[in-house]
N, C-alpha and C positions, 0 to 999 in steps of 0.2 A: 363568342361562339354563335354561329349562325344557323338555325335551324334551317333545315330544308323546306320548312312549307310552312304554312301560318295555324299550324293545328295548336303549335305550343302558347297559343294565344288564350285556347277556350278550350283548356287541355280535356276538362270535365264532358264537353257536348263533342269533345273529337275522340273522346274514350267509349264514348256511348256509343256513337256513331258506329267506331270500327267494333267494338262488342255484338252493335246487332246487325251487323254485315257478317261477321263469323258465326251467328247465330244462324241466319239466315240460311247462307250455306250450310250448316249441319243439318236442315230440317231439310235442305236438298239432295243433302246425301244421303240421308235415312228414304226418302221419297223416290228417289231413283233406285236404291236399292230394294227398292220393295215394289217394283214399277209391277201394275197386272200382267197378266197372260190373260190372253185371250183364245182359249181351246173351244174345239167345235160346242156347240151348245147341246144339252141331251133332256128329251123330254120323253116322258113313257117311263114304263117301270124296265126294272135290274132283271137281267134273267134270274140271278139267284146268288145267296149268300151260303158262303161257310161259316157256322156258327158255331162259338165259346163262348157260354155265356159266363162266364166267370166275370162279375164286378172289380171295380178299380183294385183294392185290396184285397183280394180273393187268391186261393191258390191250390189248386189239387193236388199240388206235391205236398199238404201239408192240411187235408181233406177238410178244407175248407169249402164250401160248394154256396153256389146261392138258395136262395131259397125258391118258392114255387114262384110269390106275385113278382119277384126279378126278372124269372124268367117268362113272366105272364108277360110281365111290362116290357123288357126285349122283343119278342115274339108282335105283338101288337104295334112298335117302332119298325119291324123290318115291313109288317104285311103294309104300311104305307108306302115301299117302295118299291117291292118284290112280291112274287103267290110263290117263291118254293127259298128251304135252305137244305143244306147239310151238313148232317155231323157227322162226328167220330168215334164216337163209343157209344155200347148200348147200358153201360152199368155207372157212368160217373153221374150225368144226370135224364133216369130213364122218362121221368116227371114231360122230356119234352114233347114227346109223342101224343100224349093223351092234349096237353094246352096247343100243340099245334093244328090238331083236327079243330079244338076250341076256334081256333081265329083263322081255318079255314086255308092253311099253309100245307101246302104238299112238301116231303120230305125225302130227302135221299139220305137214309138213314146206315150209317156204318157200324161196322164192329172191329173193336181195336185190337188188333195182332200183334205179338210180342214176342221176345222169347222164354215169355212164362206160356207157358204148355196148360198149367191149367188154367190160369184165365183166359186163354183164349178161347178154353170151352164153354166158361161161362158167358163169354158177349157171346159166342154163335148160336149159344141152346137162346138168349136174349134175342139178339135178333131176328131167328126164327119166330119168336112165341110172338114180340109185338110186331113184327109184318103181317102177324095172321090176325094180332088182335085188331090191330088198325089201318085195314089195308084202304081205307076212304084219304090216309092222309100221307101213308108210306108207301112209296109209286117207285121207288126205285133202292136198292139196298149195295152198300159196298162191302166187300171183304177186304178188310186192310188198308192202312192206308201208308205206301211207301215203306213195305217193309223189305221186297226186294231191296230199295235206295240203302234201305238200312243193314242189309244183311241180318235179318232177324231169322228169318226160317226160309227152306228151302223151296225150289219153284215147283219142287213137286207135292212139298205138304199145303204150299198155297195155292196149289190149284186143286188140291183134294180136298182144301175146308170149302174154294168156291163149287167145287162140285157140289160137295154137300148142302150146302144152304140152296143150288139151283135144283133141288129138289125134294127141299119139303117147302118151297113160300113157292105162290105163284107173280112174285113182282121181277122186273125183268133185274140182272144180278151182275156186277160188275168189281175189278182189281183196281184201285186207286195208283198209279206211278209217274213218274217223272218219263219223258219220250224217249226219253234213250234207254230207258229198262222196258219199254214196248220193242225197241227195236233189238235190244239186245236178247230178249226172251220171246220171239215172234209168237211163240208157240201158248204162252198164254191167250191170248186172243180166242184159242178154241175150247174156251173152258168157260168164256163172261159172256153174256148177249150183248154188250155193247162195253166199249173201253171209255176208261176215265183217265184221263192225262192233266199231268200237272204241269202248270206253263209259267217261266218266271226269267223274263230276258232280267230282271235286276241281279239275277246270282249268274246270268251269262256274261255280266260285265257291261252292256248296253245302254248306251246314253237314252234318256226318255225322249231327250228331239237334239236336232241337227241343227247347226249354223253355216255359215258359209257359202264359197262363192260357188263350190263342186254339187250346190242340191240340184236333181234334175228337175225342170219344169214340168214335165209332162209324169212326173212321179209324185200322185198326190201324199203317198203314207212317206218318201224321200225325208221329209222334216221329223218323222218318225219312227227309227230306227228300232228301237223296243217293241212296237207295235208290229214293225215287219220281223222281226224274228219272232214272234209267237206267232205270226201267221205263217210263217215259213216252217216252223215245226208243226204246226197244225196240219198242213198242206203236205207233209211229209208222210206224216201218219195215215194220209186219207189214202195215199198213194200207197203202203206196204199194207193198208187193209179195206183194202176196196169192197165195199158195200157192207163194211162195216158201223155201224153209227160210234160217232166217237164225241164224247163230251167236256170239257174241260171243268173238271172238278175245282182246280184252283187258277186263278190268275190276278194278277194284284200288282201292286209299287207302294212299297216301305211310305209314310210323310216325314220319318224322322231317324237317327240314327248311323251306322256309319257307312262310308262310302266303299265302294265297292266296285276296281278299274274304273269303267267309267260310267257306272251307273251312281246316281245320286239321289240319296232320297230326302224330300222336300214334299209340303203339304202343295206346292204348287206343280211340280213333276207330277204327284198322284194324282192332280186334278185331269192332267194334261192326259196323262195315261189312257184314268180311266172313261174320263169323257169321250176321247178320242175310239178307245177300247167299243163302249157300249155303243155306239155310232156303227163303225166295221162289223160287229157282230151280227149288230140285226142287218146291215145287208148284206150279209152273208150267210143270214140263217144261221150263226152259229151259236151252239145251248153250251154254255157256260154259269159257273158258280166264283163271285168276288170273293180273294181272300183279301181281308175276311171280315165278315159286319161290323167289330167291336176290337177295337187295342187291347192287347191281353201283355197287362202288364209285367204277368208271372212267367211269360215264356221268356222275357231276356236272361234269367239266370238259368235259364235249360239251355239256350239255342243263341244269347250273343244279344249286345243290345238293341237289334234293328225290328229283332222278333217282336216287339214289342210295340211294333207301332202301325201292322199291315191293317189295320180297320181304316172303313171310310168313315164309321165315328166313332170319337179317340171313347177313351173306358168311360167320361164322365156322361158318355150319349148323346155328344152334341156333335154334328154335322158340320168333316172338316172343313168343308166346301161345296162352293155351289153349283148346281147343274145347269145355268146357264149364267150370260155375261161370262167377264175377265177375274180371274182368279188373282188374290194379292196373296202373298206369302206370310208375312205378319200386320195380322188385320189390325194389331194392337199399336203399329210403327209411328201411329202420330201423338200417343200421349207419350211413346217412351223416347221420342226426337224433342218433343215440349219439355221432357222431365229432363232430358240430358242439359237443350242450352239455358234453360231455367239455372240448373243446378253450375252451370259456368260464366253466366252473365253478370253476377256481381265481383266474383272474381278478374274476368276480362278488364270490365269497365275499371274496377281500381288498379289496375295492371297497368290499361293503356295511359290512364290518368297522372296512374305515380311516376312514369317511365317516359310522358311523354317527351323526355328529352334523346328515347331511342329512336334513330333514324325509323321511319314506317313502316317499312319490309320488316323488321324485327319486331315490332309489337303488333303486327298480324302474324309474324308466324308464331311468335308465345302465345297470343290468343289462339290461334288455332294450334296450337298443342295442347294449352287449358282446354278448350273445347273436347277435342279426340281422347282426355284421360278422363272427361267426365262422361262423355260418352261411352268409353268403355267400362265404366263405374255404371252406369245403367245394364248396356248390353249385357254384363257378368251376372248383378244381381238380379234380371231378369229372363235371361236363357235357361236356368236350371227347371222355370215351370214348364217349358216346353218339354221335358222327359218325365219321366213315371220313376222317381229316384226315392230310393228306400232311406232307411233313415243311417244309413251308416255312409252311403251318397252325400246327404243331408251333413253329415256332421261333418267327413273330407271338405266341405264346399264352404260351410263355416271357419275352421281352421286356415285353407287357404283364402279365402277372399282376402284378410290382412295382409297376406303375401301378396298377393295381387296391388292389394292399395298401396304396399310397400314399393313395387316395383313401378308402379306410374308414379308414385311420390319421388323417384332416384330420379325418373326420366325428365318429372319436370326442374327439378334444381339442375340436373347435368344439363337440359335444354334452356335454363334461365344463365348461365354460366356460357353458352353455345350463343345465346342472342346479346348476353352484353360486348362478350368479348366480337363479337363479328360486327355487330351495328350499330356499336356506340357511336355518338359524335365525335366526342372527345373522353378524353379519362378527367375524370373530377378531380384526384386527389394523385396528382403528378408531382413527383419529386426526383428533380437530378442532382448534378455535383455542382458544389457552388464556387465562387471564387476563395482562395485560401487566406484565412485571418493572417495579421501580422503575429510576429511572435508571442506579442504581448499581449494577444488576446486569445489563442491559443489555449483551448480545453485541457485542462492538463488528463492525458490518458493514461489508465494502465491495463496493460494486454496481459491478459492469462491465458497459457496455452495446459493446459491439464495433456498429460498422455500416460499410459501403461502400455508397457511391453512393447513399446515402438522402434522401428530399427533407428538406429541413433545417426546413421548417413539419411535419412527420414527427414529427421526434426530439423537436425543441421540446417541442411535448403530450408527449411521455414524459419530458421535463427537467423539466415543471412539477409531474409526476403527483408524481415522485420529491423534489423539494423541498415537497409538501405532506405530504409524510410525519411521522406522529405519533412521532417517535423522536428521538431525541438522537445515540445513540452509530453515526454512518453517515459515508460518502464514497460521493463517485461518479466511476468514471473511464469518462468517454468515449476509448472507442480507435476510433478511423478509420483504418482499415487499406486503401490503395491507391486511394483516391476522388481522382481527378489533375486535377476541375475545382473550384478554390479557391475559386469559387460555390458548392459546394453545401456545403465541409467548413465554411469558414472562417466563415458565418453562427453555425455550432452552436459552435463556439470560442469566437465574441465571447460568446453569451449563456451560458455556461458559467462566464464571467467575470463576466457580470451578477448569475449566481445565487450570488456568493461562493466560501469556500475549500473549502468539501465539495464544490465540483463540480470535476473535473481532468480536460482534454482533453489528449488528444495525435494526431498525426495522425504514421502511418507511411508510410513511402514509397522506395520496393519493402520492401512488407517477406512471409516466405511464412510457408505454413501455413494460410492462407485463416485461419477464424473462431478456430480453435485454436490459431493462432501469435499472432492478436492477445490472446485472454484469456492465452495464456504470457507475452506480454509486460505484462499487466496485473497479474499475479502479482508481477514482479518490484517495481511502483510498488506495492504494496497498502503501506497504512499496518500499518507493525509492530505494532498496536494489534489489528488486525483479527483476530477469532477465523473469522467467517464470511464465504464468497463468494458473494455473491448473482449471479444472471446471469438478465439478461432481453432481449428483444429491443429492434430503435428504433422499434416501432408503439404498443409497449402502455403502457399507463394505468394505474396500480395505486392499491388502494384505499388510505388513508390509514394502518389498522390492517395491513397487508402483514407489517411486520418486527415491530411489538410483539406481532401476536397470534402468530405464527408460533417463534419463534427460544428461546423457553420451550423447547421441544423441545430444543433443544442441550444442556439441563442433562443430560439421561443421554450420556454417554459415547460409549456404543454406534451413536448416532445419528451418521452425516456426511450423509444427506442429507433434505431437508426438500423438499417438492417439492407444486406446486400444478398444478389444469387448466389445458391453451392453452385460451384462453375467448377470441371475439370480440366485438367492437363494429359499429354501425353498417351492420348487415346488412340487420335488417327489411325496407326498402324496397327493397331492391334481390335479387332474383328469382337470380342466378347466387351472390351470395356469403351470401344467406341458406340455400341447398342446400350450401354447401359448409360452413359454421358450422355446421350441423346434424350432414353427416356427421364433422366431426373432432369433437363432442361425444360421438358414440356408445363412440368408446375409453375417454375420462375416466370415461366413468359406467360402463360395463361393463366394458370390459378391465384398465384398472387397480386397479380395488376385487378382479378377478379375480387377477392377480399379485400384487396385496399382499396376499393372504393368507399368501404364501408369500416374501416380502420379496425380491421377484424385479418389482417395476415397472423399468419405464422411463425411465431420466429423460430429459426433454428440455428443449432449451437455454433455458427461457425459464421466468420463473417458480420459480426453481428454488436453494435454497439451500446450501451445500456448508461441511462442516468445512473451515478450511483446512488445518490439519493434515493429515487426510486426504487433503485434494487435491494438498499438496506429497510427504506423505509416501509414496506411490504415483505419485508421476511426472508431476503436472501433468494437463494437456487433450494428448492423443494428437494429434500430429499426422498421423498414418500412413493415419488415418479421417475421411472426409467424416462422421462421425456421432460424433465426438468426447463427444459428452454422453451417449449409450447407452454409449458404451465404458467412458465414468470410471463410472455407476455399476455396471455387471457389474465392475468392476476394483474399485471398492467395498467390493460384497457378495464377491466375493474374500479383500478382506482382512479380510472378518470385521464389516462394519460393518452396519448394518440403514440401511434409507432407510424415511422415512413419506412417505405419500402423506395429505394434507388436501384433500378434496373439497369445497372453498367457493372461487369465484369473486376471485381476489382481487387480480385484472389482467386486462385484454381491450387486444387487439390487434385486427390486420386481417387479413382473409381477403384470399390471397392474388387478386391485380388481375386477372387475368385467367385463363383455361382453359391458355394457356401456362408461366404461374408454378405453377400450380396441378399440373398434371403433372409439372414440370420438379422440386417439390419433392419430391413423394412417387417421382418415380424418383431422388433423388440418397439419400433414407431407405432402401429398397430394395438400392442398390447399399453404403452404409453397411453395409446389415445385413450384408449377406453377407463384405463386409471384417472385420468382426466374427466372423461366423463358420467363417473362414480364419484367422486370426487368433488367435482365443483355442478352437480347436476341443478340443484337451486339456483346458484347464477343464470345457468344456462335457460333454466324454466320458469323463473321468475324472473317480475318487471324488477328492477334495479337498475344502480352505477350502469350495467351494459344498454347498450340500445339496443333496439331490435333489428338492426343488422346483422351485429356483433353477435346475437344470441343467433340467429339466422345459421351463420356461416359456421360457428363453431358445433352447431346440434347437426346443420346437414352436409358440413362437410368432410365428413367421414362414411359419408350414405351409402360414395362409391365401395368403400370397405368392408362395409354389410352385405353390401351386394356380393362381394367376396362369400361373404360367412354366410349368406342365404344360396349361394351356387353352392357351395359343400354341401349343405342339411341337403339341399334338393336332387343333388347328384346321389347322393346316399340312399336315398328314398328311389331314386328312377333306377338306382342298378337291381336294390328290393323288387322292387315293383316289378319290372322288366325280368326278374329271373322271375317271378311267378306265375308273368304271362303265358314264359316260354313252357316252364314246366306244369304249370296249371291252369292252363287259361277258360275253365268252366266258372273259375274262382274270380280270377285277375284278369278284369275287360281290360280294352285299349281306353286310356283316357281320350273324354271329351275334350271337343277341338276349343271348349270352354277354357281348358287349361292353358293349353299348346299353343293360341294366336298370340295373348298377351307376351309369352315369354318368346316367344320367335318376334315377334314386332321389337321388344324390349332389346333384344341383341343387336339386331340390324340398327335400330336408333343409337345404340351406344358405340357401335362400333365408327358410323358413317361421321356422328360428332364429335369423336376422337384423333379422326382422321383428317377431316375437315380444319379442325382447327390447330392442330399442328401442321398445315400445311400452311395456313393461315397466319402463323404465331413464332413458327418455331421454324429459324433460319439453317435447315438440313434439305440432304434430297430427300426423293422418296423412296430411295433403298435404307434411311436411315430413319425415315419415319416410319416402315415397314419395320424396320429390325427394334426400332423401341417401343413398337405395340407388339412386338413377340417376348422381348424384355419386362413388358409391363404385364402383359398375359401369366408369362411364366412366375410371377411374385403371386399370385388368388391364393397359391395354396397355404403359403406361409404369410399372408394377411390373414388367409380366412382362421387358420391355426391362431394366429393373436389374436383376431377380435375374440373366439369364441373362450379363449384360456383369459383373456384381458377382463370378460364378465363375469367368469367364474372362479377367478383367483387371486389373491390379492397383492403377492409380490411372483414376480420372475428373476432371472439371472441377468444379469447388465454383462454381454457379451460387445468386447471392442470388437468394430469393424475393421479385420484387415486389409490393409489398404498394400502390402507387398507380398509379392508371386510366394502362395506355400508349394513346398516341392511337391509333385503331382504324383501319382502312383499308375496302375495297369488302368485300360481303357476303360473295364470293368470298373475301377474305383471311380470314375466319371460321374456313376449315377450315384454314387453313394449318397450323395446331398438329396438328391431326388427319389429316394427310392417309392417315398409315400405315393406320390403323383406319378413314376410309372406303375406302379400297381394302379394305381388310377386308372388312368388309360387303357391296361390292359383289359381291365373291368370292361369298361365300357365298352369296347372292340369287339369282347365278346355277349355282350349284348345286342348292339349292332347284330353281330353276326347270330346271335339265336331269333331276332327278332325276323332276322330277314328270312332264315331254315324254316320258321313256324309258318309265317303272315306274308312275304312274300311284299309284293308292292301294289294286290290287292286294296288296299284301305287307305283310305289317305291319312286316316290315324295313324295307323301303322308308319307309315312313311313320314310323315311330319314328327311320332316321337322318335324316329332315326336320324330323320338329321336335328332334334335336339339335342339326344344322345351326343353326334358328333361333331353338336358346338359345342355341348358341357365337357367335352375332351381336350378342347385346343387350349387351355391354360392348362393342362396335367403334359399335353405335347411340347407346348412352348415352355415349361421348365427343362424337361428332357432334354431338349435342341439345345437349352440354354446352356444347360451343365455338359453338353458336350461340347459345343461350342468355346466355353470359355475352357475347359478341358484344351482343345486343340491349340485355344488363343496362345497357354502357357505355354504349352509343349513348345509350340515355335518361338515364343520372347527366352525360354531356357536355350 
């Protein structure tokens, strides 16, 4: 074996090397993605804030208020920036009119309209009293704010409270609304001395700047889009109320929270806004108020989670940026780029070290997968402090984070599985067919074929395959284990008889143990002669050379088991079992050349040759496991024995008969495994007899099957969720995009390395690698069905795979295999479709948990299709 380059020389300083080359780039990619902005620079004070002074845990829906030196200390933080703010009410906290004269703050002081009738008399008699009491520091007074927007009371009782109030205060007196309730109610204008408009391109959908090659040159605000629509509603208004004064009460940009068409909010967007904002204003003379001084944590469960974040300083009072230079988006990006390739770099280096026998393209791109899952282990646990998250936030975020680490721990095994099989040099641990012993040295073999209920023209073709066998030293026993119509055993009896004294039937009855009780009792018949146990199923066909090229292998010791692919027959032409032939080939050519590297395959029941030695002297075929044949060889490699795996065709069977068999088997494997590993979980997690390969392959390679059992729980939870959004969304936000990147990145990786390397691996077109990831899609639900019954239970039913055509019934009966998984789908469809009636394609939450939603569907679709499919396959082989 020749390496490609001289690294495998000084594997240790060539594992460093490429470790801190992949490091390197990561800190380049955190750095670039945090690159500055450089927004106009702004120096001078704010025209003025809207202020809430409610502290970070603070909440007036639950009359919580601050205290007085809070609001002393607020107060005293804005006057460094600004000489004027405005509130909103005169009775939640009346305290601020008297400390705002204290430090010298003029105030445009409101009262809060509702449609409580009588509190709204109590802020106007309030109002009244402290405009007259402090009119040094209340210079301007609102009535209402946004309750036209809200439909709270009519335009004629709100211009009879502002009437009122414009005639007992002498401060000049104004209606708080959104421009298009100016334009739609012209007529208030003649009731206020000057109009207050609320201005907010971010709920107009409006990007905060512009790219591209369409900006004009000679259009300086062109890069500024948001900026030109509030001045173009400004500029509207000026127009339908000329020699009116008009002021803008509010204007602002979100730093955090959810997207909205194509506005975005970002602590770097606000910078840009507002900098840009306070620049235009003052040359344009225009008097406006920033919403809003301070993050008010408590408006996300009133108004959605973006309410939460319009302050330029967040609740803790710290300043999210700055008024001159280039703005960075997270200031914090170089220790949590240090944290990530720290937390990846001893992993790489012993990666590129152990492996340095992988071509280099592949142990850079596992390093740089290690890299991006630890990266995304930092970004997860540290994006939750950039929101104002309660503690039931808190606790979802705890429970899933191990979902999280679960799902980059699948992506890196399925991605260490993806770089062996693609960039190995060579396979280490290669075994083919060897030249054929002489008679006299010949393994003496005995084949046991166990079957129930099998059609007896079935077995037959498998009695013939095994009497044309090129070998001398063989027996065959047929075991029929509980088959109670003497039509179907007793045919394969008489011809067992025809084929002479190497073939031995017996037929038991009641006997248990299902498949594993009948080969225990075939153990006990085995000709004393016998060195090896061969075991195959009652479908398959083997080629003539089976045992003489094969059983050569026994001369070393060390070996108990010999083991070939499930390989089918008889597919081609038929549409259902030609997808399903394709996807059980994808394991034989990938997975297993993957596991036997590390003498950690699988064995399974068919095709399959055993020391007997071994087999007795470790305890037989388990009866305790529906998967009996994985458990003898982990109990195997246990005692120290090595199994080879030979990847030549050297028996074909039948694909299982229909979408029924076909799920019913890969959930009885499934629930197997997990009995396995309950079972043997100390081998698995303690040092011992296995190496840690062996312990490797057997604990992660069932990960993809969790991943099964973790898309149900999760699907279960988003159809919850998703109805509550639709029907209660005051209650039920859109999840963070915290949740939504991982598992959308997690799909797209798993799908592209599944494809990849059956393209790679597995000698089909791509209409049959396409139909055996629709085949393999369509098993989630009866995987995820077994693993989670496999953890919770301790025996299941041992249901035989039928391998021949059941007579079919109405189209309708089609689904009947699938009914769980169309109910699935249907779920989901209409969630989709509630999510889209509510939220629209507004949010990019919104829209990113949609097409979750309608990836979490295509394994509930792809059984569907399947059981129709193979539905139609019969119909036409009938």
């Amino acid at each position: 074996m020749k390496p490609d380059s001289n690294d495998s020389r000084h594997p240790l300083l060539a594992g460093i090397l490429l470790a801190l080359i992949v490091a390197a780039m990561n800190i380049g990619l955190w750095w670039w993605s945090n690159l500055p902005h450089g927004p106009e620079d702004w120096k001078g004070p704010i025209g003025g804030f809207a202020l809430s002074a409610f502290q970070r845990y603070q909440n007036p829906l639950k009359n919580d208020f601050p205290s007085e030196d809070e609001i002393a200390g607020d107060l005293k933080l804005i006057s460094q920036y600004s000489p004027r703010i405005r509130t909103y009410s005169m009775l939640l906290t009346p305290q601020v009119y008297r400390l705002a004269e204290q430090e010298g703050l003029q105030v445009m002081a409101g009262a809060w309209i509702d449609r409580r009738l009588d509190n709204n008399e109590k802020e106007i008699e309030a109002l009244i009293a402290q405009s007259r009491r402090y009119p040094n520091s209340i210079n301007r007074v609102i009535v209402g704010n946004e309750v036209l927007f809200r439909n709270d009371v009519s335009p004629e009782q709100l211009m009879a409270y502002a009437d009122r109030v414009r005639a007992a205060v002498h401060q000049p007196v104004t209606i708080a609304e959104p421009w298009h309730i100016w334009a739609k109610y012209p007529e208030l204008a003649q009731h206020v001395d000057f109009i207050t408009v609320h201005l907010f391109p971010y709920w107009n959908g409006i990007a905060a700047t512009a790219t591209g090659r369409g900006l004009d040159r000679n259009d300086p605000l062109g890069r500024y889009p948001a900026i030109k629509d509030a001045l173009g509603s400004y500029e509207t208004l000026q127009k339908m109320f000329p020699g009116k004064l008009i002021v803008i009460g509010e204007i602002g940009w979100p730093s955090n929270g959810d997207r909205f068409k194509y506005a975005d909010p970002s602590v770097s967007n606000q910078a840009i806004f507002l900098r840009t904002w306070f620049n235009e204003a003052k040359k344009r003379n225009i008097d406006y108020y920033v919403m809003e001084a301070f993050d008010q944590p408590w408006k996300e469960k009133l108004s959605g989670r973006t309410e939460a974040y319009w302050g330029m300083f967040n609740a803790d009072r710290q300043l999210k940026f700055p008024f001159t230079g280039p703005v960075t988006e997270d200031t914090g990006w170089p220790w949590k780029a240090l944290a990530a390739s720290l937390l990846a770099l001893l992993p790489m280096i012993w990666f590129a070290r152990h492996y340095s026998r992988f071509k280099l393209m592949g142990r850079f791109f596992f390093c740089a997968l290690i890299q991006l899952a630890c990266g995304l282990v930092v970004w997860s646990a540290t994006l939750p402090f950039n929101f104002y998250l309660s503690w039931i936030d808190w606790t979802m975020l705890v429970l899933l984070f191990p979902a999280q680490i679960a799902i980059l721990s699948i992506l890196l095994i399925n991605g260490f599985e993806f770089t062996e099989v693609l960039w190995r040099r060579d396979w280490i641990r290669h075994a083919g067919l060897l030249r054929p012993d002489p008679v006299e040295k010949q393994p003496f073999v005995s084949i046991h074929l166990a079957c129930y209920n099998e059609p007896p023209e079935m077995v037959i073709i498998t009695l013939d395959s095994l009497a044309a066998l090129e070998y001398e030293n063989y027996e065959v026993l047929v075991i029929d284990n509980n088959t109670k119509d003497p039509a179907i055993w007793k045919p394969v009896q008489d011809y067992c008889e025809k084929l002479g004294s190497k073939f031995r039937f017996f037929h038991l009855e009641p006997w248990p143990g299902f498949k594993a009780g009948a080969l225990n009792f075939g153990l006990k018949e085995t000709d004393p002669r016998a060195d090896v146990v061969a075991v195959i199923d009652a479908d398959y066909e083997v080629r003539k050379d089976w045992l003489a090229a094969l059983t050569g292998h026994f001369h070393n010791p060390k070996v108990a088991v010999v083991q070939c692919p499930q390989a089918h027959r008889e597919f081609e032409h038929n549409r259902f079992r030609r997808m399903t032939a394709w996807e059980y080939d994808g394991f034989f050519r990938i997975g297993m050349h993957h596991r036997n590297e590390r003498n950690a395959i699988i064995q399974h029941g068919t095709m399959t040759m055993v020391r007997r030695s071994a087999l007795e002297g470790t305890g037989g075929w388990s009866e305790w496991t529906i998967c009996e044949d994985a458990e003898l060889g982990l109990r195997l490699m246990h005692a120290g024995y090595e199994l080879v795996y030979v990847d030549e065709l050297m028996g074909k069977g039948l694909t299982p008969a229909d979408f029924k068999a076909y799920k019913s088997q890969r959930y009885r494997w499934a629930f197997g495994a997990m009995q396995i590993l309950k079972g043997r979980w100390d081998w698995m997690t303690k040092k011992g007899p296995l190496s840690g390969g062996q312990r490797f392959h057997f604990l992660t390679g069932w990960f993809s099957w969790f991943a099964d059992a973790l898309h149900l729980i999760f699907t279960m939870m988003a159809i919850f969720w998703t109805a509550g959004m639709v029907a209660f969304p005051s209650i039920f936000s859109l999840p963070m995009q915290l949740f939504l990147i991982p598992v959308i990145g997690f799909f797209f990786a798993k799908a592209i390395f599944g494809i990849v390397l059956y393209r790679a691996r597995v000698p089909c077109s791509w209409y049959d690698t396409l139909m055996a990831s629709l085949a393999s899609m369509g098993l989630s639900h009866a995987i995820a069905r077994g693993i989670l019954h496999g953890l919770t239970r301790e025996k299941t039913s041992f249901v035989v795979t039928a391998k021949s055509r059941r007579l079919g019934g109405s189209n309708f009966a089609a689904f009947a295999p699938v009914r769980e998984e169309l109910l699935m789908a249907v779920a989901l469809f209409l969630c989709i479709a509630g999510m889209g009636l509510r939220f629209g394609t507004h949010y990019v939450e919104g829209v990113l948990w949609m097409f979750i939603m309608a990836a979490q569907s295509i394994p509930y679709v792809s059984a569907v299709v399947g059981a129709w499919i193979a539905h139609k396959a019969g119909d036409k082989a009938g």
